[in-house]
N, C-alpha and C positions, 0 to 999 in steps of 0.2 A: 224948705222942702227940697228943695233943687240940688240944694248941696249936699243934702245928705244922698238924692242919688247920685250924685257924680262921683261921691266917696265910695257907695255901694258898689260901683263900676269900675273904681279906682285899678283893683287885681286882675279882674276880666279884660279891663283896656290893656295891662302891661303884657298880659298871658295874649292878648291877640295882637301885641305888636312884635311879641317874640317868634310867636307863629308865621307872622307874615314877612321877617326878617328871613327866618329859615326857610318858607317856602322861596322868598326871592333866588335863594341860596343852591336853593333844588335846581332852579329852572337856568340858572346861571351853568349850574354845575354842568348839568342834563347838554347844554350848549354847544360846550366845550369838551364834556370827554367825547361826544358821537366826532367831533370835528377834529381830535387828537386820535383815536381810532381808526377812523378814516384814513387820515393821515397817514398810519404805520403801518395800515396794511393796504390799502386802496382796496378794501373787500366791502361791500354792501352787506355778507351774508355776516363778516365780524360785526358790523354793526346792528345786524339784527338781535348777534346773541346778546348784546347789552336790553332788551327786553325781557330773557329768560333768567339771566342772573337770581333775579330779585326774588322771582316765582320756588327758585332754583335752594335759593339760600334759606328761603319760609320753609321749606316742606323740610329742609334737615333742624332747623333751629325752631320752630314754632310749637315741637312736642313739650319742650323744657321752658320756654322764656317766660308764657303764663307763671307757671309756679316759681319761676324766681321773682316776677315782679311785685304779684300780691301779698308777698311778704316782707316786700321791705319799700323807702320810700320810693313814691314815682318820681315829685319832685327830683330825686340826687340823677333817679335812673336816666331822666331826661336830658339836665345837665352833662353830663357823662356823656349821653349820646351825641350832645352839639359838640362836644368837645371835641369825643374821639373822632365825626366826620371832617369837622374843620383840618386835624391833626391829619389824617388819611390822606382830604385831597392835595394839602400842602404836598404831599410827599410825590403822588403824581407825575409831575413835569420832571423827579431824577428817576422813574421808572426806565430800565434800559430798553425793555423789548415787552410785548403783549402780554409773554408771561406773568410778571408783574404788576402791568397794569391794570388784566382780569382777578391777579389777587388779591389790589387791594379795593379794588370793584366790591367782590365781595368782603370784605372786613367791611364797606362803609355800608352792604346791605345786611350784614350782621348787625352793625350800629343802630340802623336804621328799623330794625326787627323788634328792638326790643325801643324802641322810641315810639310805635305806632300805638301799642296797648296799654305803654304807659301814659300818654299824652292823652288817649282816652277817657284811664280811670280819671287821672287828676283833674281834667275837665269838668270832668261830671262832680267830684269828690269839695271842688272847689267856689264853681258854678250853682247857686241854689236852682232850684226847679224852676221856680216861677222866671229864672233869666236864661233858661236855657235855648229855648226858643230864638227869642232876640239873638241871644246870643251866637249861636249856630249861624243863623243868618246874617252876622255881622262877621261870622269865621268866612263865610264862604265870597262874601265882598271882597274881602281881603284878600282869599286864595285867589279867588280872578283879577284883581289889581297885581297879583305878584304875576297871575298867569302873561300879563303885558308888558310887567313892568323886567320881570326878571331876564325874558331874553333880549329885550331892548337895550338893558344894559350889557349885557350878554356883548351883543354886535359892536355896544362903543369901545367897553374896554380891547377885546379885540382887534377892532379899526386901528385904535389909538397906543396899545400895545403891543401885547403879543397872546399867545395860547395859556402860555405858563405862566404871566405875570395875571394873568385874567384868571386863573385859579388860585394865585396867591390871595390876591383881592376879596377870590369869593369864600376864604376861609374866616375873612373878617365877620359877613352876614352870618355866620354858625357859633364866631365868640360872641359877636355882641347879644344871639338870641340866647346863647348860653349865661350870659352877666345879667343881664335882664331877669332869667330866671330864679337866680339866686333872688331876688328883692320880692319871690310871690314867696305866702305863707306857706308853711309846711302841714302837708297834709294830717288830719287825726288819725290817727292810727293805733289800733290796739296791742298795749305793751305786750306781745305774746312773744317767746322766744323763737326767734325764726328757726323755724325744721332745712336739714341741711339737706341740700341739691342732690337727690339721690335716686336711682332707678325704681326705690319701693315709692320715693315722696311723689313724683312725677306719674307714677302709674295712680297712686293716692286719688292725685289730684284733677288727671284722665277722667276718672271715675266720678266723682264729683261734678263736673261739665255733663256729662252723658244724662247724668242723674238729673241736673237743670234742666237742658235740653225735655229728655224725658215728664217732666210735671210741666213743664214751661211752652208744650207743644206748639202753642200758635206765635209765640213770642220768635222762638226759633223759627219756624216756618216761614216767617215775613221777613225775616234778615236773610236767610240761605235764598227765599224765592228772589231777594232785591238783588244780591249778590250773582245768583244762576242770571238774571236779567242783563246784569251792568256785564258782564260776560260777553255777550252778543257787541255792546259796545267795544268792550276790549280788543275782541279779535276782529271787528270792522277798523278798530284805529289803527292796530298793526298794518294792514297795509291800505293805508290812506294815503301816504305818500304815491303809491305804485297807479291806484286807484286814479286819483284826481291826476295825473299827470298824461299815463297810458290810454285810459279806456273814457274820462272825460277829454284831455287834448287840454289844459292846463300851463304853464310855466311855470319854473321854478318862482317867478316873481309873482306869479297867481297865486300859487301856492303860499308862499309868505305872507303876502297881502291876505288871503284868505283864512289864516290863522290869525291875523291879528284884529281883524274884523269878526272874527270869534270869539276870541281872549273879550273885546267891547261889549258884544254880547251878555256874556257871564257878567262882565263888573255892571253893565247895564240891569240884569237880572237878580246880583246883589244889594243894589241898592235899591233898587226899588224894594226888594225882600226885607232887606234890613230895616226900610222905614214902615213898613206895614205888617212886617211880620204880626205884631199881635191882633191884626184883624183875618187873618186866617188860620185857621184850624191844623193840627199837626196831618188829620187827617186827609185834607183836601190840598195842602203844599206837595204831599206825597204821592197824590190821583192825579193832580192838574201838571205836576213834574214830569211823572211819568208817562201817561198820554201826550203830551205837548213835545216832551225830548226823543218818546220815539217816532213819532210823527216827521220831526228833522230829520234823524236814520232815515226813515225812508223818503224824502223829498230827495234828499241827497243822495242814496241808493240808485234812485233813478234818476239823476241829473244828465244832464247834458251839455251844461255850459258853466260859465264861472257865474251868470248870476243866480241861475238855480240852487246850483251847491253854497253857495252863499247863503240863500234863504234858508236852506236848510241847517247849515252849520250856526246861523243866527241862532233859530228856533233852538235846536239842541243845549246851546251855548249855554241862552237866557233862563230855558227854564229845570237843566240841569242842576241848577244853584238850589230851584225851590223843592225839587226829590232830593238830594244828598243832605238840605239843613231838615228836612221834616222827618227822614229815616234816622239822621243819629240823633236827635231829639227824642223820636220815639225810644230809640236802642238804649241811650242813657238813662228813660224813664222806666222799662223794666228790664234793667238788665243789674243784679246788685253790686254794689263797688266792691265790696270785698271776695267776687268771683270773677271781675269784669275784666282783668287781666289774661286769665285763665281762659277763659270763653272769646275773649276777643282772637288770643290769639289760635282757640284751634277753628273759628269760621277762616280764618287767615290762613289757617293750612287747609281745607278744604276749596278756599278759592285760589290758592297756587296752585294744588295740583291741577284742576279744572284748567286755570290759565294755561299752564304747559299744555294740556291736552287739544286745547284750542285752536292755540298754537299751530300746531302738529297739524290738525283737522284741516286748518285754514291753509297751510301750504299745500298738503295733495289736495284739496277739494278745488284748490284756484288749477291745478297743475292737468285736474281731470276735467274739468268745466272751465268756462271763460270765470274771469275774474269780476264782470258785471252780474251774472246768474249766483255767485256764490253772493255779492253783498246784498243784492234786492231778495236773497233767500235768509239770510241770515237777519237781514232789518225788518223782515214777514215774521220771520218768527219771532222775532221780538217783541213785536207789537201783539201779534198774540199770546205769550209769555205773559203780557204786561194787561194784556185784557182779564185774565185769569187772577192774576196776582190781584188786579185792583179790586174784583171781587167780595174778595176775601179781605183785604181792608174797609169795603165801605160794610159790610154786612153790620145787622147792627147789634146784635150776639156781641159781638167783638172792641163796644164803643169804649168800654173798662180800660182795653189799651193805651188808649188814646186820650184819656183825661190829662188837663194840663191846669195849673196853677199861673192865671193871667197876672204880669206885671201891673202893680197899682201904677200908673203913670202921673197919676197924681200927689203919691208919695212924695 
C-alpha cells in the first residue's frame, strides 16, 4: 500500500522539486540584480524601480497570455519559460549600461507572465483533488526552504566569486527545473484546433472570464478580497528596508538577521503545515492564516526594537504559509482548468494595476505623514480588511466551497 503511494506522488514530488529549483533560482536571481543595479547606478530610487517592472509588464501582457495558454500545452509553456529566464539572465553580466539591463528585466518578467498561469493550470490539471491540499502545503515548505536557502547561496557564490559568475550559476537552477519538467506527464487536453491570437479571440475570451466572474460571484469575491488584502502586505514590504532601519534604529546586520529568522519562520510553518495539513480544513488554514499574519503586520507596525519586529516578522512568516496553501487550494477547487489560464491571468492584471497604485500611495503618503503613522495605518486596515473577508468565509451558506476530497492515508 505504501508503494503505491509513493508512486501516486512519484509526479507531484518531481513537479515540487522543479518548483523549488526555480524558486531557489528567483531568490538568487532577485540577489544579484538589486546588487548589479546598485552597482551601476548607486541610485536607491533605480532599485526601487525593480519592484514595478513586474506590476508594469502584467498590466501590458496579462490581457492576451490567458488566451494563449489555455489553448495549447502548459507543460511546453512552462518549460519554455525556465528556458527563456535561464537564457535572459545568462546574458546580464554583457549588459553595457541600465538600458539594457531594465530590458531584459523585462523580457524575463514577460517569461515569467505567462509561467505563473500556467504553472497554475497544470498544478491543478495534474494534482488529483484529494492531493491538493497536502500538496500546496508541501509547495509552500518548499518555497520557504528556497526563501533561506536561495539567498544564502546567493552570498556564497558571491563571496567566493563574483556578480556575473553567480548569475551564470543561477541559470543552471532554471535548466535543471526546466529538464525535470520535461519527465512530468503531458497534460489531457482536448484535441480542438487552437483559435489564432487575435484581437476578436482575446476580446472572445475577455468576455468569457467576466461571464465566470459574473455566475461565480462568491468564488471571485474571496480571491479579489484575498488578493485587495495581501496588497496592504505588499506595500508595507516595499519599504521595510527604510522602515526597520530609520524609524525602528535597526542595522543592516539586524536587518539580514531578521529576514532570515523569517525565512525559519515560513519553513517552520511549512512543515508543520505539510505534516498536518489533512487535519485542517481548507476553511480554517485560510481564518487562522489570516488573523495570525495580520496580527504580525501589526506587532511589527508598532515595533520598537529588533526583538519586537522579530516577533512579529516570525508570526507573519509561519502562518503566511497556512493562508497562501488554503487560498490556492480553495482557487484550484473552483476555479475550471479549461478557464483557469484566462482568469488567472486577468485577477493578475487587476492586482498589478492596484500594486502600481500602491505604490504611488505609499511614497507621498510616507512623504505627507511620518513613515510609522502610514505602516500601523495600513497594518489597521488590514486587519480590518481581513475581519470582514474572514466573514464571509466562515458563513455557512458558503460551506459548498470549501468541500475537499480527504487523502486516504491509508491507501
Amino acid at each position: 500500500m505504501k508503494i503505491k503511494t509513493l508512486k501516486d506522488w512519484k509526479d507531484p514530488a518531481l513537479l515540487l522539486t522543479s518548483i523549488g529549483l526555480s524558486s531557489m533560482g528567483d531568490f538568487i536571481y532577485l540577489v544579484a540584480i538589486n546588487i548589479i543595479v546598485y552597482q551601476m547606478t548607486g541610485s536607491a530610487a533605480a532599485v526601487a524601480a525593480l519592484w514595478v517592472i513586474a506590476p508594469i509588464v502584467n498590466i501590458a501582457t496579462k490581457f492576451w497570455t490567458g488566451s494563449f495558454i489555455d489553448y495549447r500545452s502548459k507543460k511546453h509553456i512552462i518549460i519554455t519559460s525556465y528556458f527563456l529566464r535561464a537564457f535572459f539572465i545568462f546574458f546580464i553580466p554583457f549588459a553595457p549600461n541600465m538600458f539594457f539591463i531594465y530590458l531584459i528585466l523585462v523580457l524575463l518578467s514577460v517569461a515569467k507572465s505567462f509561467f505563473v498561469p500556467a504553472s497554475m493550470t497544470y498544478i491543478t490539471m495534474i494534482v488529483p483533488k484529494e492531493k491538493r491540499k497536502r500538496f500546496n502545503s508541501v509547495r509552500s515548505f518548499v518555497s520557504s526552504g528556497a526563501f533561506i536557502i536561495g539567498p544564502a547561496l546567493a552570498g556564497v557564490f558571491i563571496l567566493t566569486t563574483n556578480i556575473h559568475l553567480t548569475l551564470w550559476i543561477n541559470t543552471i537552477f532554471f535548466i535543471l527545473a526546466g529538464v525535470l519538467t520535461v519527465f512530468l506527464p503531458k497534460e489531457r487536453m482536448d484535441h480542438q484546433m487552437i483559435p489564432k491570437l487575435s484581437f476578436l479571440q482575446i476580446k472572445t475570451d475577455f468576455t468569457a472570464v467576466i461571464q465566470f466572474i459574473h455566475n461565480n460571484k462568491y468564488v471571485a469575491f474571496i480571491y479579489i478580497s484575498f488578493l485587495m488584502v495581501t496588497l496592504f502586505s505588499f506595500a508595507m514590504d516595499t519599504q521595510e528596508v527604510v522602515f526597520t532601519q530609520d524609524v525602528v534604529g535597526l542595522s543592516e546586520v539586524d536587518y539580514t538577521l531578521l529576514i532570515s529568522i523569517t525565512g525559519i519562520g515560513s519553513l517552520a510553518g511549512g512543515l508543520i503545515l505539510s505534516v498536518f495539513s489533512n487535519k485542517i480544513s481548507i476553511r480554517y488554514m485560510i481564518v487562522i492564516g489570516l488573523i495570525m499574519m495580520t496580527s504580525g503586520y501589526v506587532i511589527y507596525a508598532f515595533s520598537w526594537s529588533f526583538l519586537s519586529v522579530t516577533i512579529g516578522f516570525i508570526i507573519l512568516g509561519f502562518f503566511n504559509i497556512f493562508l497562501n496553501a488554503g487560498i490556492m487550494t480553495f482557487y484550484q477547487n473552483n476555479i475550471p482548468v479549461q478557464l483557469m489560464g484566462r482568469v488567472t491571468s486577468i485577477f493578475q492584471l487587476i492586482e498589478s494595476v492596484f500594486q502600481i497604485l500602491f505604490i504611488l500611495m505609499i511614497g507621498v503618503i510616507a512623504d505627507w505623514f511620518s513613515l510609522r503613522l502610514t505602516i500601523v495605518t495600513l497594518a489597521i486596515l488590514m486587519m480590518l480588511s481581513s475581519f470582514v473577508f474572514i466573514i464571509f468565509v466562515l458563513n455557512p451558506q458558503n460551506k459548498q466551497f470549501y468541500k475537499e476530497e480527504q487523502e486516504n492515508l491509508q491507501a
